[in-house]
C-alpha positions, -999 to +999 in steps of 0.1 A: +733-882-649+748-860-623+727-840-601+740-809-587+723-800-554+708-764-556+727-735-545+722-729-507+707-692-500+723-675-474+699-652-449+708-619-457+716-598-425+702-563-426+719-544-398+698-524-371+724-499-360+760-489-373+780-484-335+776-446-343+760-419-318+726-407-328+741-370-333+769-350-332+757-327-302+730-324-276+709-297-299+710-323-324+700-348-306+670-327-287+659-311-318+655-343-336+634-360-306+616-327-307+603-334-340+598-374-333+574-363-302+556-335-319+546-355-349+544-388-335+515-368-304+500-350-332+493-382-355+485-408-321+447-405-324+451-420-361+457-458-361+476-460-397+510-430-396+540-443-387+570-418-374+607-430-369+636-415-362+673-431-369+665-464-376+676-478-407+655-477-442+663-509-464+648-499-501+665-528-516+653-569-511+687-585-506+710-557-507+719-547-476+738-517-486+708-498-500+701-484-470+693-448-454+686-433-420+665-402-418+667-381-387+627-386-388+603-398-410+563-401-415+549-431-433+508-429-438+489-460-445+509-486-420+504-493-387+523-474-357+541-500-339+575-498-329+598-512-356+638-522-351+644-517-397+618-507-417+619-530-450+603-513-480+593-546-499+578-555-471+560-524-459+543-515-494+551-474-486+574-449-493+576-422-459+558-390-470+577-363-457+617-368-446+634-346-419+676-344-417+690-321-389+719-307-407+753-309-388+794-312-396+786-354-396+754-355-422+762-327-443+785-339-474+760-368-475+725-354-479+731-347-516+727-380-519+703-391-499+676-365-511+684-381-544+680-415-528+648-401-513+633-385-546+640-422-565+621-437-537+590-410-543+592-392-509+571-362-516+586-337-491+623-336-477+627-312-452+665-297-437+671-283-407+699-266-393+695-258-357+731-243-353+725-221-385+764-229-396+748-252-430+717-236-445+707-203-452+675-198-442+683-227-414+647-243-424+641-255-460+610-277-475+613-294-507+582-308-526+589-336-550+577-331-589+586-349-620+617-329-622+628-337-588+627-314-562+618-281-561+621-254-530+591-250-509+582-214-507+569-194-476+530-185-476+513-156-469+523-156-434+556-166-435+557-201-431+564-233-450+534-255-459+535-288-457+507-306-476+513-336-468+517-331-434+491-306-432+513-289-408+529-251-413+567-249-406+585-221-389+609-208-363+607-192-331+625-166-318+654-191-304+655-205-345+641-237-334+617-255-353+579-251-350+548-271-362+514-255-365+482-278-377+474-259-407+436-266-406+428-258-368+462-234-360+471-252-332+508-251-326+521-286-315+542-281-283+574-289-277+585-307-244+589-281-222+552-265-234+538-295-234+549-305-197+546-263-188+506-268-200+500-302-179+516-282-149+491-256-153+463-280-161+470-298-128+477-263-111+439-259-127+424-289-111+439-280-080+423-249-083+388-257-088+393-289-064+401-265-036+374-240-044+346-270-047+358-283-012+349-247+000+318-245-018+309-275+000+319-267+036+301-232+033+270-252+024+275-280+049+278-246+074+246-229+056+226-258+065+233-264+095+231-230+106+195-231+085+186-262+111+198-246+139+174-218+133+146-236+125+154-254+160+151-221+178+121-211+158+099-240+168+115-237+203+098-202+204+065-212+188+059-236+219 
C-alpha cells in the first residue's frame, strides 16, 4: 500500500507594516502620538494595559488578511512590552477601547472596521477628527451593546465618559482632544504641558536650591559673627 507523505504546512507570514505613511498630515500624525503618550503615561504605574498605535491587529489564526490597524488601542490584562503584531489567538484579549483619527485616507474604511471591532467585542470605539472636515461634533464615543454600537452621550459637564477607560473626553479651545482621569480630575497633559510643567518643576528646584544656599551662607555669616562676638566679650571680661 501506498503511503502518501503528509501535506507540508507552509509558515504563514503575517506582515508588520504595509509601505504606507503612518498619516496623511502632521496633525494626524501628532494628534495620534498625543493620544499614544497620554494614555500609555497615565496607565505606566500598572503592570498589565497595553497601548499601541498603527501596528497591525491579526484576529484570525492563519488568515493573514483578517487584519486591522487602529490609530491607538488599550488592551487590559497583558503585559506592556513593546510588540511588532499583536496576534489575538495568542494574546487571549480583545483591546477595550479603539481610537481612529478620521482623515481623507481612513474615512470610507471605518464602517467597516467598527463593524470588525464590534465582532471582536471592543467595548468603546472612539473617532476623532482633528481637522473637523469628517465628523460633526469632531469627537464621538461609541459603547458596544448587544445591538452593536450605540452613541456615547455627553454628561453633566459636557464631556464624554469613558468607562472603561475611566477617563472623561473633550476638546479644548484649539478642538484638540483632551483626557481627564474621571475619579481624581486630573487632566492628562499633552507634550508641550507635560514638558511646560517639568520646566517649571526644575525652574522650582532651582528656586528653592538657590534660596537654601542663601539660607545657609546667612547662617554660616550669623555664626561666625555670633563667635566673633563672643571673642570680644571674653576679651573684655579679662
Amino acid at each position: 500500500m501506498d503511503v502518501k507523505p503528509a501535506p507540508v504546512r507552509r509558515a504563514v507570514h503575517y506582515r508588520e507594516s504595509d509601505g504606507k505613511p503612518m498619516a496623511e498630515s502632521d496633525l494626524h500624525v501628532r494628534e495620534t502620538i498625543e493620544l499614544l503618550v497620554m494614555l500609555s503615561t497615565h496607565f505606566a504605574e500598572r503592570g498589565d494595559v497595553y497601548v499601541a498605535s498603527n501596528n497591525f491587529l491579526y484576529y484570525e489564526e492563519g488568515q493573514p488578511k483578517s487584519v486591522i490597524s487602529p490609530d491607538v488601542y488599550v488592551v487590559f490584562g497583558i503585559a506592556p512590552h513593546p510588540r511588532r503584531v499583536f496576534k489575538l489567538w495568542e494574546e487571549r484579549r480583545a483591546p477595550a477601547a479603539v481610537f481612529e483619527v478620521s482623515s481623507r485616507k481612513t474615512w470610507p474604511g471605518l464602517g467597516a472596521k467598527m463593524e470588525t471591532c464590534a465582532r471582536l467585542g471592543v467595548a468603546e470605539y472612539w473617532l476623532y477628527d482633528p481637522e473637523g472636515d469628517y465628523l460633526d461634533p469632531t469627537l464621538q464615543g461609541f459603547q458596544l451593546t448587544p445591538a452593536g454600537y450605540v452613541r456615547i452621550e455627553l454628561d453633566d459637564q459636557g464631556k464624554l465618559p469613558s468607562s472603561v477607560l475611566g477617563l472623561d473626553l473633550d476638546l479644548d479651545g484649539n478642538g484638540r482632544i483632551r483626557l481627564v482621569d474621571a475619579r481624581s480630575r486630573r487632566r492628562l497633559l499633552r507634550s508641550r504641558e507635560e514638558h511646560q510643567a517639568r520646566v517649571r518643576s526644575e525652574r522650582k528646584v532651582a528656586r528653592m536650591a538657590a534660596a537654601q544656599d542663601a539660607l545657609n551662607a546667612e547662617l554660616q555669616r550669623l555664626l561666625q559673627e555670633n563667635a566673633r562676638l563672643r571673642g570680644e566679650g571674653l576679651e573684655r571680661d579679662d
